[in-house]
C-alpha positions in Angstrom: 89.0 93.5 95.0 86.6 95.8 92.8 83.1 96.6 94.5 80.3 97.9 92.1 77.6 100.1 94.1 74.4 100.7 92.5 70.8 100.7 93.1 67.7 98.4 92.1 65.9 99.1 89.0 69.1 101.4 87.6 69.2 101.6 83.7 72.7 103.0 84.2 73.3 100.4 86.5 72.8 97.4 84.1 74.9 100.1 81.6 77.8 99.6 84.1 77.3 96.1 84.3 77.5 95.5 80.5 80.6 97.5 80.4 82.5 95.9 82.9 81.4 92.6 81.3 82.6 93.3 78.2 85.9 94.9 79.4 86.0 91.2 80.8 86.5 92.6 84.1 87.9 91.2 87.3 85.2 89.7 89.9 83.8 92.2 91.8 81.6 92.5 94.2 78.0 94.0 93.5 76.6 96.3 96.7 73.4 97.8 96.6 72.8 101.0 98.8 69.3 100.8 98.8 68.0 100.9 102.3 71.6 101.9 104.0 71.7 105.4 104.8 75.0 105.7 104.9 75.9 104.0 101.9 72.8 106.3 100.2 74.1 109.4 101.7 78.0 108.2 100.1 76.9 107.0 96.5 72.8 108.7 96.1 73.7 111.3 93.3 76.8 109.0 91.9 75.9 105.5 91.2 76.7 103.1 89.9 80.5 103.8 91.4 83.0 101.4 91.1 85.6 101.2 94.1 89.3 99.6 94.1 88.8 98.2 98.1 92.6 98.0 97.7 93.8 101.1 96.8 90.7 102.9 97.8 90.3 104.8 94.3 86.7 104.9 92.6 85.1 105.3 89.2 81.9 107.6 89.4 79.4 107.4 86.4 79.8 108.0 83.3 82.7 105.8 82.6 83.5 104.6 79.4 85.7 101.2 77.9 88.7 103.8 77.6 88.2 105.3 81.4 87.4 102.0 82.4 90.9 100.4 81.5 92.5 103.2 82.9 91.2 102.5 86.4 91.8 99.1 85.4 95.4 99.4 85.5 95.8 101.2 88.3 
């Protein structure tokens, strides 16, 4: 299961988003860490993030289609 963390009103956020939609990614589940300090203190200076729950491996910004595939595929 992929989570995508971001944070309202994030132009790099809906970047990320459009990405991942055009990558045709897996469902994922969209977190915002607005409001949760831990989750703000994690993921502040680094969102959006994308997290593998499984595996536990995440995807800071800037990603890009090719980086994107590659965490992807595991």
């Amino acid at each position: 299961m992929l989570t995508l963390f971001q944070r309202d009103d994030c132009k790099l956020c809906d970047e990320a988003l459009a990405l991942l939609a055009a990558a045709r990614a897996p469902g994922f589940e969209n977190v915002w860490i607005d409001g949760d300090p831990e989750l703000e203190a994690r993921y502040g200076t680094r969102v959006p993030v994308l997290r593998d729950e499984n595996s536990g491996r995440e995807l800071d910004w800037p990603f890009d289609p090719a980086s994107l595939q590659a965490f992807l595929a595991g």
